[in-house]
PDB file of N, H, CA, C and O in Angstrom:
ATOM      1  N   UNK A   1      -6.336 -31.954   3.293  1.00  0.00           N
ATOM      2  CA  UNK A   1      -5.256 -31.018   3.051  1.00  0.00           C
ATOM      3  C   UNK A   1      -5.508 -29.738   3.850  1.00  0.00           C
ATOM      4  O   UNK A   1      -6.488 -29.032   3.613  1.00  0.00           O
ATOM      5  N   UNK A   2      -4.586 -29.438   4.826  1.00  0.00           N
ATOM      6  H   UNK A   2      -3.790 -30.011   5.018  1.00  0.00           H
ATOM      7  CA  UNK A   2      -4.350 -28.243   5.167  1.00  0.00           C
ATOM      8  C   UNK A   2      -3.976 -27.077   4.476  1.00  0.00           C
ATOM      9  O   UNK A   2      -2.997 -27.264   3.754  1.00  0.00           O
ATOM     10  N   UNK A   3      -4.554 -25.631   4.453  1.00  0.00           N
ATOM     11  H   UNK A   3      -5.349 -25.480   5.040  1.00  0.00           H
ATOM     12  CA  UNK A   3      -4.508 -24.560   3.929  1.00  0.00           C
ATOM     13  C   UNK A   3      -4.169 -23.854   5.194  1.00  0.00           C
ATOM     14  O   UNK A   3      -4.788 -24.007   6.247  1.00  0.00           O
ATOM     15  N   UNK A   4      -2.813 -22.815   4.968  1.00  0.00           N
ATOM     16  H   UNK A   4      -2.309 -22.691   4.112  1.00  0.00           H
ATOM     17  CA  UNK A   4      -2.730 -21.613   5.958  1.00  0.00           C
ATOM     18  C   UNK A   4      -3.286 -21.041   5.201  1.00  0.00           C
ATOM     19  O   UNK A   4      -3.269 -21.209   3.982  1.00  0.00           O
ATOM     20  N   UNK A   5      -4.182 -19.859   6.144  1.00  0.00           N
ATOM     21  H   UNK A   5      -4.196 -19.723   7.135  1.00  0.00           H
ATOM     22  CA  UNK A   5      -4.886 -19.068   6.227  1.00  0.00           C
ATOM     23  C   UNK A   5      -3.809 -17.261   5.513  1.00  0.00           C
ATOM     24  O   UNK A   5      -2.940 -16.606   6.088  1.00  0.00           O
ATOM     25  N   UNK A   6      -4.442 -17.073   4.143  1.00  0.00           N
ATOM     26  H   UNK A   6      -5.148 -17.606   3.676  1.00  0.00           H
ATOM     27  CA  UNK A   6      -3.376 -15.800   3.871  1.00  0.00           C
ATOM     28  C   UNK A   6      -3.574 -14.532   5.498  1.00  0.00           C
ATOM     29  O   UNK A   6      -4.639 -14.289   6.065  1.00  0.00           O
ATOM     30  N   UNK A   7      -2.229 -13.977   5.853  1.00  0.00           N
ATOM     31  H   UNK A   7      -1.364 -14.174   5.391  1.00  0.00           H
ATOM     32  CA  UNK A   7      -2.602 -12.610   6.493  1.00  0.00           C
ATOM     33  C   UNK A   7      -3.716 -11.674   5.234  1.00  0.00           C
ATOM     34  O   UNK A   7      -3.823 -11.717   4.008  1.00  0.00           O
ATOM     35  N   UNK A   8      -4.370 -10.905   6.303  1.00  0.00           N
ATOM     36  H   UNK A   8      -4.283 -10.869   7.299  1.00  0.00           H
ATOM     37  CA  UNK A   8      -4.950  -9.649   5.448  1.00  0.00           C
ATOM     38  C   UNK A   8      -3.823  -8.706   5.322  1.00  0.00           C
ATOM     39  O   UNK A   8      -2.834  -8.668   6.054  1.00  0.00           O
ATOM     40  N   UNK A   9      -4.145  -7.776   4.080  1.00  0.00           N
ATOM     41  H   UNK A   9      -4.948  -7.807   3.486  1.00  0.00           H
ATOM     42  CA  UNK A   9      -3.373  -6.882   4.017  1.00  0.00           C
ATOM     43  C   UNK A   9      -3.769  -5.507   4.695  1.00  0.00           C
ATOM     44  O   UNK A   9      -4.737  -4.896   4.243  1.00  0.00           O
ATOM     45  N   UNK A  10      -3.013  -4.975   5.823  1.00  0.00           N
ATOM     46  H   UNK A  10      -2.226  -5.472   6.189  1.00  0.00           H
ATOM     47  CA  UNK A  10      -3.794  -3.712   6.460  1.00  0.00           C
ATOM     48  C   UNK A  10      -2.697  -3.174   6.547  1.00  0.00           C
ATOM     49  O   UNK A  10      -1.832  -3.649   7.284  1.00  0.00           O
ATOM     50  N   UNK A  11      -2.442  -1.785   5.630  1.00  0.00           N
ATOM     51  H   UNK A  11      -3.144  -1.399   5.031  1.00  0.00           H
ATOM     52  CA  UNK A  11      -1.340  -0.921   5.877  1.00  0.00           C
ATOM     53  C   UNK A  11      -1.687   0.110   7.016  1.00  0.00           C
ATOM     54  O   UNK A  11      -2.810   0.388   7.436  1.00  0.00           O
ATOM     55  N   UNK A  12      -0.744   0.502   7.331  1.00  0.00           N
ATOM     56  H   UNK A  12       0.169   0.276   6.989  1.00  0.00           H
ATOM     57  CA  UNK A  12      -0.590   1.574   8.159  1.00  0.00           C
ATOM     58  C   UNK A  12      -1.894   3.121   7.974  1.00  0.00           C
ATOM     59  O   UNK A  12      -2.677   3.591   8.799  1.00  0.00           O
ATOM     60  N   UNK A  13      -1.599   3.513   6.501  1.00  0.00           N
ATOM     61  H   UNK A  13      -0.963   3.131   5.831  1.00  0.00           H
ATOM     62  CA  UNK A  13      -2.373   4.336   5.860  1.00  0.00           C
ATOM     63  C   UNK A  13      -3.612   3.699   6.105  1.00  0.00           C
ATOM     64  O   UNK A  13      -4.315   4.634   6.490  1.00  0.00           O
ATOM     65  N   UNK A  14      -4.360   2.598   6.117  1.00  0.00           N
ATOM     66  H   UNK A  14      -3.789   1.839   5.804  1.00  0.00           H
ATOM     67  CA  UNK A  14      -5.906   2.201   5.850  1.00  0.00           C
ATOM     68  C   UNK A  14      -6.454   2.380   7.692  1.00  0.00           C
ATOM     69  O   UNK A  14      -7.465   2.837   8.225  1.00  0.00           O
ATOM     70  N   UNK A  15      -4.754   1.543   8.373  1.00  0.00           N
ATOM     71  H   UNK A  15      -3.933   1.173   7.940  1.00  0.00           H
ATOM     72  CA  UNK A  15      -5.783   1.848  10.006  1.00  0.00           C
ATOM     73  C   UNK A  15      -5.832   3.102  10.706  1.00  0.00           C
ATOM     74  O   UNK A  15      -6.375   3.246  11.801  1.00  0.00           O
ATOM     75  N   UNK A  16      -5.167   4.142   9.957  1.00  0.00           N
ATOM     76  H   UNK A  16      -4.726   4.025   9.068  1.00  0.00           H
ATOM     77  CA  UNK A  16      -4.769   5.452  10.872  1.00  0.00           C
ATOM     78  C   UNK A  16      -6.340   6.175  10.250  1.00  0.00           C
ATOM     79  O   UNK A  16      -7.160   6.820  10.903  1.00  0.00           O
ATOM     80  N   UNK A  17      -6.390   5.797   8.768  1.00  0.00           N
ATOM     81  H   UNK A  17      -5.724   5.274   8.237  1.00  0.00           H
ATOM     82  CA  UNK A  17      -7.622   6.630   8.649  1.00  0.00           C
ATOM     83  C   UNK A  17      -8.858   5.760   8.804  1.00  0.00           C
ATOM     84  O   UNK A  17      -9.803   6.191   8.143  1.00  0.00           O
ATOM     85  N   UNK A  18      -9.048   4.939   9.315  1.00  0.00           N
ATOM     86  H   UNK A  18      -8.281   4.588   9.852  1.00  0.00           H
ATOM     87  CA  UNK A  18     -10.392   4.293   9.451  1.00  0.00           C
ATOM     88  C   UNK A  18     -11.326   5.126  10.491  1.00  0.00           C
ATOM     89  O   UNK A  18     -12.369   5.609  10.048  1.00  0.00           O
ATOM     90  N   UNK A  19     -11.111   5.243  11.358  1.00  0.00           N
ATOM     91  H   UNK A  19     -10.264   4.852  11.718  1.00  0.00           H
ATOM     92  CA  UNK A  19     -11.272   5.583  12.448  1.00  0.00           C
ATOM     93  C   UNK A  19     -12.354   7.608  11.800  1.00  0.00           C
ATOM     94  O   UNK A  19     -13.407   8.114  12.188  1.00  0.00           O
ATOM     95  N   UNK A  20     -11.389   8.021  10.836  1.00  0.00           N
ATOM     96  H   UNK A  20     -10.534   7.610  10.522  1.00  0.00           H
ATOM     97  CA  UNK A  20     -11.628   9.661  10.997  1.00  0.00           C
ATOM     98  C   UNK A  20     -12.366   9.095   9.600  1.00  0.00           C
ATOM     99  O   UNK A  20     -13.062  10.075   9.338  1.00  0.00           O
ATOM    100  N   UNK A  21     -12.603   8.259   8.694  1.00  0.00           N
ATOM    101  H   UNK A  21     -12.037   7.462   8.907  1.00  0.00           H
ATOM    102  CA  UNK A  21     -13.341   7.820   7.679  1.00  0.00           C
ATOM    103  C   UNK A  21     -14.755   8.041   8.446  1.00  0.00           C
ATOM    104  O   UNK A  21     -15.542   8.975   8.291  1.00  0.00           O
ATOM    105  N   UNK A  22     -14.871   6.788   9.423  1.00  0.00           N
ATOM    106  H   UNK A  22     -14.232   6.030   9.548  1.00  0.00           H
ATOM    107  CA  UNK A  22     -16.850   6.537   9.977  1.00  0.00           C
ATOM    108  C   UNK A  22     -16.883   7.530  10.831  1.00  0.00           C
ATOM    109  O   UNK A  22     -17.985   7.607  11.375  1.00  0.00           O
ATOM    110  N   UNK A  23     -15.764   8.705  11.340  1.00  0.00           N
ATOM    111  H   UNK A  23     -14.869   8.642  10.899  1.00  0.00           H
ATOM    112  CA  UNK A  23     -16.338  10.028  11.931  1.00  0.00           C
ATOM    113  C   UNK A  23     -17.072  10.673  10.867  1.00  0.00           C
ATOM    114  O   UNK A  23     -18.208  11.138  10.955  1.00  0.00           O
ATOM    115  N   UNK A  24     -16.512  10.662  10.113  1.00  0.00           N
ATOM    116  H   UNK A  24     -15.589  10.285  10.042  1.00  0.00           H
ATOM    117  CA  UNK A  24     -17.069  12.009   8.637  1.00  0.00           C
ATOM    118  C   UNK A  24     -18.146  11.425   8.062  1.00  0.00           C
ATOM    119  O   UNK A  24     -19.237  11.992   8.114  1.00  0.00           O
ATOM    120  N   UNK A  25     -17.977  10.094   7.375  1.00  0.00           N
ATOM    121  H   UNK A  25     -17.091   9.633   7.333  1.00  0.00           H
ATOM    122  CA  UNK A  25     -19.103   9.339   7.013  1.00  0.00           C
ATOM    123  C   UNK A  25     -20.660   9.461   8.264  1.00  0.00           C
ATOM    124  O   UNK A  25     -21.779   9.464   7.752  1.00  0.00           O
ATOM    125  N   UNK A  26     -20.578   9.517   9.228  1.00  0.00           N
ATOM    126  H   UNK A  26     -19.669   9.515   9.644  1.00  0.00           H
ATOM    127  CA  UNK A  26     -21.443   9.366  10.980  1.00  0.00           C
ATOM    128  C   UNK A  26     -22.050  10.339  10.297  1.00  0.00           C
ATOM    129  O   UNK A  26     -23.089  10.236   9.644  1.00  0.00           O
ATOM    130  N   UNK A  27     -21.113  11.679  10.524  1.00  0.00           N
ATOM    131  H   UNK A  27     -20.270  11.763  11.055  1.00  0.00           H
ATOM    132  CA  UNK A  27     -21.220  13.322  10.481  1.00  0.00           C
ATOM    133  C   UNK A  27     -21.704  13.790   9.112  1.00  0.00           C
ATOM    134  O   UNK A  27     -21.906  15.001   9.021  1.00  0.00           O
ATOM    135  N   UNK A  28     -21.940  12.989   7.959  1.00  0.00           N
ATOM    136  H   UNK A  28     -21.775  12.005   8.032  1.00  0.00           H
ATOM    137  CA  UNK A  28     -22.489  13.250   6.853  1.00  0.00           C
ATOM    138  C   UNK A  28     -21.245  14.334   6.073  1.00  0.00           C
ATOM    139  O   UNK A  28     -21.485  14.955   5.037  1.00  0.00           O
ATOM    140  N   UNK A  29     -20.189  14.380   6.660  1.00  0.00           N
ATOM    141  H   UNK A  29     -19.994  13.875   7.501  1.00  0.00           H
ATOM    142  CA  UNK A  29     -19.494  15.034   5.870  1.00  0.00           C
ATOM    143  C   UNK A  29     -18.462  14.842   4.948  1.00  0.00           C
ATOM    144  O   UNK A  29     -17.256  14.986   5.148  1.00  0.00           O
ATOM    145  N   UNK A  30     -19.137  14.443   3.737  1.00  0.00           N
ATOM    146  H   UNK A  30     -20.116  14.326   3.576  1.00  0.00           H
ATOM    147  CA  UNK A  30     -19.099  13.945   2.690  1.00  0.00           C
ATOM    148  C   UNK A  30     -17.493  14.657   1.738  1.00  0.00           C
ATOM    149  O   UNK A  30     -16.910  14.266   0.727  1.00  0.00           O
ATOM    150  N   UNK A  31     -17.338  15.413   2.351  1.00  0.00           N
ATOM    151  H   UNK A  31     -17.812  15.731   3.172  1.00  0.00           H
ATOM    152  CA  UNK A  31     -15.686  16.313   2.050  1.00  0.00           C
ATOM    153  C   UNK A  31     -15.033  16.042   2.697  1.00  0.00           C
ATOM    154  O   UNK A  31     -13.969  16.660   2.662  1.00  0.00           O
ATOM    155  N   UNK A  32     -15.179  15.047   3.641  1.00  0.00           N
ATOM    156  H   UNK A  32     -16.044  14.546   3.669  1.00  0.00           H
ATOM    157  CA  UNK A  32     -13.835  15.065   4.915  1.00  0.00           C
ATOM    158  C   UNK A  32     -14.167  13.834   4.140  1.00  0.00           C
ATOM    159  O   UNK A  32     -13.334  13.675   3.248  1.00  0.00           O
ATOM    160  N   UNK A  33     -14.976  13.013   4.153  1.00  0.00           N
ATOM    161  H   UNK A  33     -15.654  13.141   4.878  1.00  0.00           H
ATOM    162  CA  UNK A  33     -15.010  11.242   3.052  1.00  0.00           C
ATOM    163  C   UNK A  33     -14.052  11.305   2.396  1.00  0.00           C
ATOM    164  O   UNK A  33     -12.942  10.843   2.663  1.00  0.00           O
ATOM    165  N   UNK A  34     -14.405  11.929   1.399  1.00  0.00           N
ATOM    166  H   UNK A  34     -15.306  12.304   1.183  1.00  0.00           H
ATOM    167  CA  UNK A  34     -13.454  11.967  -0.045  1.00  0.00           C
ATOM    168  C   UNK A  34     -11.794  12.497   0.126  1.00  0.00           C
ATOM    169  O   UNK A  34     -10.811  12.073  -0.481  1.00  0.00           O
ATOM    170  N   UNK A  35     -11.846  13.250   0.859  1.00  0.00           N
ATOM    171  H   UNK A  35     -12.645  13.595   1.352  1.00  0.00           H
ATOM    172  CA  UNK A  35     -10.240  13.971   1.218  1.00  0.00           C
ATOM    173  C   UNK A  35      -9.859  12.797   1.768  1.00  0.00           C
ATOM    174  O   UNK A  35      -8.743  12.524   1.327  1.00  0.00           O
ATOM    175  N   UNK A  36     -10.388  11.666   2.794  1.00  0.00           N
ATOM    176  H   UNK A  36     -11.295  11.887   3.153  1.00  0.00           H
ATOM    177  CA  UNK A  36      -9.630  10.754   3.509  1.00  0.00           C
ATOM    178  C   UNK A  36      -9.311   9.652   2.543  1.00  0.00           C
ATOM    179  O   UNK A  36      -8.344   8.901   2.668  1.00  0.00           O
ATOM    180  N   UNK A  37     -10.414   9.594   1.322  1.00  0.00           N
ATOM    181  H   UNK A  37     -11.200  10.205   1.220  1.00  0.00           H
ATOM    182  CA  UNK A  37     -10.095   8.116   0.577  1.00  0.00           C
ATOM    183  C   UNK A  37      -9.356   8.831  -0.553  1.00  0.00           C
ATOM    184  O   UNK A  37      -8.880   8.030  -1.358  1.00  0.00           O
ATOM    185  N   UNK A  38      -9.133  10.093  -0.832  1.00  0.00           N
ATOM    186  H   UNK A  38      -9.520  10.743  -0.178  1.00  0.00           H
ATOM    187  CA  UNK A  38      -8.009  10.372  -2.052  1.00  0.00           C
ATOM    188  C   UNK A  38      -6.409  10.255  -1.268  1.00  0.00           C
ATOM    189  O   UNK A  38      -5.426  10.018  -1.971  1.00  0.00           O
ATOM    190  N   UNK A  39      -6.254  10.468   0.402  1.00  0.00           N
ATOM    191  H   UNK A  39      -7.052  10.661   0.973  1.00  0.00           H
ATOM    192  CA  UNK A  39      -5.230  11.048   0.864  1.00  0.00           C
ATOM    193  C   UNK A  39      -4.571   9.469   0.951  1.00  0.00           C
ATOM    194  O   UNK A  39      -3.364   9.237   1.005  1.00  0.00           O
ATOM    195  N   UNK A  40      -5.652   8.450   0.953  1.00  0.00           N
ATOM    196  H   UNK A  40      -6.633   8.638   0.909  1.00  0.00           H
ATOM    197  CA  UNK A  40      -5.545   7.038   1.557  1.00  0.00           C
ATOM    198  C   UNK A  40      -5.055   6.341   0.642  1.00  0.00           C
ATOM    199  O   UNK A  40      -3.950   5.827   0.818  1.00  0.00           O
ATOM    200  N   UNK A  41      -5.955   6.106  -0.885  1.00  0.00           N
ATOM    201  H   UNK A  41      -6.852   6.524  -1.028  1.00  0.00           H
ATOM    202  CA  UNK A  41      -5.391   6.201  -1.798  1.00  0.00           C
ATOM    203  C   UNK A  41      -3.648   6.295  -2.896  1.00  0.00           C
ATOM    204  O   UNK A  41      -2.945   5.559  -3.589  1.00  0.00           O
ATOM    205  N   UNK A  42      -3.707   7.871  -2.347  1.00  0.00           N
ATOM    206  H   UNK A  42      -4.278   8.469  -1.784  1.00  0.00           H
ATOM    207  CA  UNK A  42      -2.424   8.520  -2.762  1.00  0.00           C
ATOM    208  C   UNK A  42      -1.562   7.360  -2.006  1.00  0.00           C
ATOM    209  O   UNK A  42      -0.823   6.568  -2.591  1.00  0.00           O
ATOM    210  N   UNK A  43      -1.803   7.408  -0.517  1.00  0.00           N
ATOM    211  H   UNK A  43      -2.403   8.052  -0.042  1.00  0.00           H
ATOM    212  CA  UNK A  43      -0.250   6.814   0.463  1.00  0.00           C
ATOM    213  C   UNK A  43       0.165   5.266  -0.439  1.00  0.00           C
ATOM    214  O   UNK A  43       1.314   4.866  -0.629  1.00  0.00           O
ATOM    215  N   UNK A  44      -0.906   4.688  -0.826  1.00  0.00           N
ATOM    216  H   UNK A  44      -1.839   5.013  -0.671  1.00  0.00           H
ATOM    217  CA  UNK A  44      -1.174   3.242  -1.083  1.00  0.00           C
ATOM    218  C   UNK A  44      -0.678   3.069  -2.090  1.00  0.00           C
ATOM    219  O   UNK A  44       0.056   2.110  -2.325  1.00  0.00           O
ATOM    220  N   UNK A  45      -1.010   4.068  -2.994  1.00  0.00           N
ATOM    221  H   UNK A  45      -1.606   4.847  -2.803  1.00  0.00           H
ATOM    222  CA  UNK A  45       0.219   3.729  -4.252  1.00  0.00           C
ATOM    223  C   UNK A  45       1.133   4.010  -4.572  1.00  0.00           C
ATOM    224  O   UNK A  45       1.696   3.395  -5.478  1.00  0.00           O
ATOM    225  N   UNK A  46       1.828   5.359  -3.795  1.00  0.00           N
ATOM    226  H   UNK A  46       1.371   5.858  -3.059  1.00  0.00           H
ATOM    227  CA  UNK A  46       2.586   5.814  -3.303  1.00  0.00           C
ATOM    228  C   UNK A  46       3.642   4.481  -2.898  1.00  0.00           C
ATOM    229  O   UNK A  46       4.540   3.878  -3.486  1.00  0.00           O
ATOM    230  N   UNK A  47       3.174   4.423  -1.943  1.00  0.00           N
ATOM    231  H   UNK A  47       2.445   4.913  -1.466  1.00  0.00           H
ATOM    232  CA  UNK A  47       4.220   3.480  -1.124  1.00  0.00           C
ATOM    233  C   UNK A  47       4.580   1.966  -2.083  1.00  0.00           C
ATOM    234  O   UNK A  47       5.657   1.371  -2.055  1.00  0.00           O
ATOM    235  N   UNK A  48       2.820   1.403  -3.261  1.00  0.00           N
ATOM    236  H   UNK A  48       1.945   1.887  -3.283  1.00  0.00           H
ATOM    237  CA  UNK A  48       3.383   0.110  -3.378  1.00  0.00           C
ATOM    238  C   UNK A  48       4.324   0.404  -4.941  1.00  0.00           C
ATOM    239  O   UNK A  48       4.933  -0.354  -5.696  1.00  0.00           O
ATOM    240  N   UNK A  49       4.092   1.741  -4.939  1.00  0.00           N
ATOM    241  H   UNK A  49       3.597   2.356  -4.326  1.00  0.00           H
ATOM    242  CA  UNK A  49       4.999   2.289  -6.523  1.00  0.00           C
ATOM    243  C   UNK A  49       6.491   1.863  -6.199  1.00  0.00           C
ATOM    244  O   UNK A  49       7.327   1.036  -6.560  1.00  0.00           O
ATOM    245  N   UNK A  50       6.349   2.821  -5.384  1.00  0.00           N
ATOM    246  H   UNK A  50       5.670   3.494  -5.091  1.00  0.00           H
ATOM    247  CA  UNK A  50       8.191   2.681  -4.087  1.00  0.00           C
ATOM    248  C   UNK A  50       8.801   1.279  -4.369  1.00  0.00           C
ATOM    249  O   UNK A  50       9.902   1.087  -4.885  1.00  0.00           O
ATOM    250  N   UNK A  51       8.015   0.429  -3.998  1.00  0.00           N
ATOM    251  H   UNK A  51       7.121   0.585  -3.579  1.00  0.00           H
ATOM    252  CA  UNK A  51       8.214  -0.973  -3.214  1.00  0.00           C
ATOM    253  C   UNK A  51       8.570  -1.633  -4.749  1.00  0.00           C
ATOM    254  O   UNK A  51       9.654  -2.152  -5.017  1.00  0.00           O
ATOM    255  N   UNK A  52       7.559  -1.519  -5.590  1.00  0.00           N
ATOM    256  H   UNK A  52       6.678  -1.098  -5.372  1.00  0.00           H
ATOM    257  CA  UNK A  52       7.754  -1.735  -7.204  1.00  0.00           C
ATOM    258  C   UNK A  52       9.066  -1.307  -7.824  1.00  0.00           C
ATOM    259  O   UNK A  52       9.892  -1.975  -8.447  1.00  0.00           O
ATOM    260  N   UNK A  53       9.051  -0.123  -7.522  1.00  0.00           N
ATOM    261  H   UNK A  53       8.381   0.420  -7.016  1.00  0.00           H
ATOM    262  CA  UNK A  53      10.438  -0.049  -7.822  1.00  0.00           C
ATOM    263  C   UNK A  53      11.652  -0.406  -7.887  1.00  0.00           C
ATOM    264  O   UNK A  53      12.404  -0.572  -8.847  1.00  0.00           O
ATOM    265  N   UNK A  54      11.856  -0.568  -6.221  1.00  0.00           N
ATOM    266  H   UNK A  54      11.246  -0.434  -5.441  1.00  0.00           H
ATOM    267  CA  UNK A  54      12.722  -1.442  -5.653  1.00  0.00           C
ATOM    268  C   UNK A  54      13.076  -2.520  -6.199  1.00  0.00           C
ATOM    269  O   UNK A  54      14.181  -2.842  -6.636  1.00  0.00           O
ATOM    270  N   UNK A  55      11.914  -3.196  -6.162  1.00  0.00           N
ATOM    271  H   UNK A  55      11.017  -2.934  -5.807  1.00  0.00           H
ATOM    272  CA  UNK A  55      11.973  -4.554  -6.437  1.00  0.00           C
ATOM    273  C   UNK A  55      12.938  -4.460  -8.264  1.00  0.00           C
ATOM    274  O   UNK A  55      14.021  -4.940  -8.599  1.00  0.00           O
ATOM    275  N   UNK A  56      12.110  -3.786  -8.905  1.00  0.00           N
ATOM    276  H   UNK A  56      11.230  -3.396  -8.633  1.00  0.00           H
ATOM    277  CA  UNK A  56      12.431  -4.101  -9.827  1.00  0.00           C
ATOM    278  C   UNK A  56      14.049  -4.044 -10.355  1.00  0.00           C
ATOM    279  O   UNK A  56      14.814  -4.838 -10.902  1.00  0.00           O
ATOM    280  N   UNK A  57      14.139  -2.324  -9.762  1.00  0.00           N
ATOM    281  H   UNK A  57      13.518  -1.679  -9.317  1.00  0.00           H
ATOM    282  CA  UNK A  57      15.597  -2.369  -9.780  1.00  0.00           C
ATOM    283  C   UNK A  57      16.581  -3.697  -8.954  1.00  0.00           C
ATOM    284  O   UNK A  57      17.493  -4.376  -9.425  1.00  0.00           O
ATOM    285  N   UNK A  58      16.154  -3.708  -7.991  1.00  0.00           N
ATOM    286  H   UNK A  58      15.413  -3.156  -7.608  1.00  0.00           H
ATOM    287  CA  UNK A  58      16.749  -5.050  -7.271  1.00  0.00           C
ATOM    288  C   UNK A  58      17.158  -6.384  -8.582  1.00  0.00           C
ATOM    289  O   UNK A  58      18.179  -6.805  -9.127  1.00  0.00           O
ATOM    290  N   UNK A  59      16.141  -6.580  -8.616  1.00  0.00           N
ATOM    291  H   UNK A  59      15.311  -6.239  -8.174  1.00  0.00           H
ATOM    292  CA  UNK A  59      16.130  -8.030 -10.130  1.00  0.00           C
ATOM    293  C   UNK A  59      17.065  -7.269 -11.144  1.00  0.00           C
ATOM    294  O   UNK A  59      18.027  -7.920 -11.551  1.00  0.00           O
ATOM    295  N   UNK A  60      16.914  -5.937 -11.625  1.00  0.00           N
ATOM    296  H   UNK A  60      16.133  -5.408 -11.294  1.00  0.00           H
ATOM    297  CA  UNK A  60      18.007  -5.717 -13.241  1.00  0.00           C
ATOM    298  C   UNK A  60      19.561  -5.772 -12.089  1.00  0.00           C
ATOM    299  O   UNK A  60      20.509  -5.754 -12.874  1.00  0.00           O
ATOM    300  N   UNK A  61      19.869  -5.803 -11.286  1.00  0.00           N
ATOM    301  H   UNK A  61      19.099  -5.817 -10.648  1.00  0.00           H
ATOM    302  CA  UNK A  61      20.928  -5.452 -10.471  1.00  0.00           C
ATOM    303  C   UNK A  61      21.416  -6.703 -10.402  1.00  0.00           C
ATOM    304  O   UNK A  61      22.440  -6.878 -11.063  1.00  0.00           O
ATOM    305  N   UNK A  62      20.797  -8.074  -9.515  1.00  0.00           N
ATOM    306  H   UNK A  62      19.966  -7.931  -8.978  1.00  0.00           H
ATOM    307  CA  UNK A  62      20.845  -9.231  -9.939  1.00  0.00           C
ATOM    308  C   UNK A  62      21.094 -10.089 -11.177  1.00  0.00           C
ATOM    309  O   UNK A  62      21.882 -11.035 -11.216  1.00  0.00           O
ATOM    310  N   UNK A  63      20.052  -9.492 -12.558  1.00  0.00           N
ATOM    311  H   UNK A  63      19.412  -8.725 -12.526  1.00  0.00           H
ATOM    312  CA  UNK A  63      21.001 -10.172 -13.454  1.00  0.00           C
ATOM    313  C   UNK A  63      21.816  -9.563 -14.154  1.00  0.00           C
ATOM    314  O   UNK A  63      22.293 -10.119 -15.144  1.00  0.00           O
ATOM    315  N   UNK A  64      22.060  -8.672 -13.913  1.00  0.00           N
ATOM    316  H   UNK A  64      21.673  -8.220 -13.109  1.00  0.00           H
ATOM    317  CA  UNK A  64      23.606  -7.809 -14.186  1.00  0.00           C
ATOM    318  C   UNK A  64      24.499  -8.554 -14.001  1.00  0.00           C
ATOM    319  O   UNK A  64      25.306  -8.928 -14.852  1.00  0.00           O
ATOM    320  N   UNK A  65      24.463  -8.860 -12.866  1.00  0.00           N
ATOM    321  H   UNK A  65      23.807  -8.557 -12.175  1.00  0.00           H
ATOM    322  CA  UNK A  65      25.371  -9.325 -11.506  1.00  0.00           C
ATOM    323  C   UNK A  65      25.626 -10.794 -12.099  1.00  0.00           C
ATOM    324  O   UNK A  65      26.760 -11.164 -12.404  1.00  0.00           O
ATOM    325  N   UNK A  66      24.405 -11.665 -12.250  1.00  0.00           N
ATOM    326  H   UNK A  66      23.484 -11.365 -12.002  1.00  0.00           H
ATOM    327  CA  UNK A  66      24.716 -12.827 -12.637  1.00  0.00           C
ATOM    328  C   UNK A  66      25.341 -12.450 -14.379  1.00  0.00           C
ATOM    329  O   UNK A  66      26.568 -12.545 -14.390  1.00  0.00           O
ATOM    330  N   UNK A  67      24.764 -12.068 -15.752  1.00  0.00           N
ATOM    331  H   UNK A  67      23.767 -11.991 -15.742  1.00  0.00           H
ATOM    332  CA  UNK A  67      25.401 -11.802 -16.318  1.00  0.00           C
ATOM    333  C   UNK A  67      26.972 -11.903 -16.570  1.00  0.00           C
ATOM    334  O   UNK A  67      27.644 -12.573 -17.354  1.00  0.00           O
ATOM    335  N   UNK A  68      27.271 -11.003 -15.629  1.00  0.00           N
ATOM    336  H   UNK A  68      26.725 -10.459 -14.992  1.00  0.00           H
ATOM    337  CA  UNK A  68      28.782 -10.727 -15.784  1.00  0.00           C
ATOM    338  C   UNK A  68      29.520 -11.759 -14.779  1.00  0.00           C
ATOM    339  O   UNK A  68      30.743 -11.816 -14.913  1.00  0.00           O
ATOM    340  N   UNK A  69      29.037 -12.437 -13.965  1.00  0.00           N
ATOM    341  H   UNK A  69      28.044 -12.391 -13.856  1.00  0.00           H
ATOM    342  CA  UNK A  69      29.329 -13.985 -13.221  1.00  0.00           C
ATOM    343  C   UNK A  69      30.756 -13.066 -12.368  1.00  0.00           C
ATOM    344  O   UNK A  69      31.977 -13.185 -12.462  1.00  0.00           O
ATOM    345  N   UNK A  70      29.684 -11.976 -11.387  1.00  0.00           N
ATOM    346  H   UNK A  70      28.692 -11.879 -11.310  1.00  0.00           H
ATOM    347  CA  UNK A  70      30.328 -11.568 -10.605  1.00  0.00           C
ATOM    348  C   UNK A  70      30.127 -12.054  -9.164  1.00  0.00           C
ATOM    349  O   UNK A  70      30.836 -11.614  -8.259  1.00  0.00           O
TER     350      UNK A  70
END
């Protein structure tokens, strides 16, 4: 049996700060660390709150919709 292989998940937010993460981490500067993984963080749930949302409203909209057999 063949298995596809899942994509990884790499948002936008994780590759923009990788890069200025192992500068600060290199540089021992342990405040530019933490500011990048709270700012990284924030975007991530931020955005999958958004997306949650959506969705959800999307589905009560749908069975509204079916509901009333519009």
């Amino acid at each position: 049996m063949y298995v596809i292989p899942r994509k990884k998940r790499k948002s936008e937010a994780i590759e923009k700060s990788g890069k200025l993460f192992s500068e600060a981490l290199h540089n021992k500067d342990y405040e530019k660390v933490a500011l990048v993984v709270f700012w990284c963080v924030l975007k991530e749930f931020a955005y999958e709150g958004i997306m949650n949302a959506l969705d959800y409203g999307n589905s009560f909209y749908e069975r509204k919709k079916f509901r009333r057999g519009l």
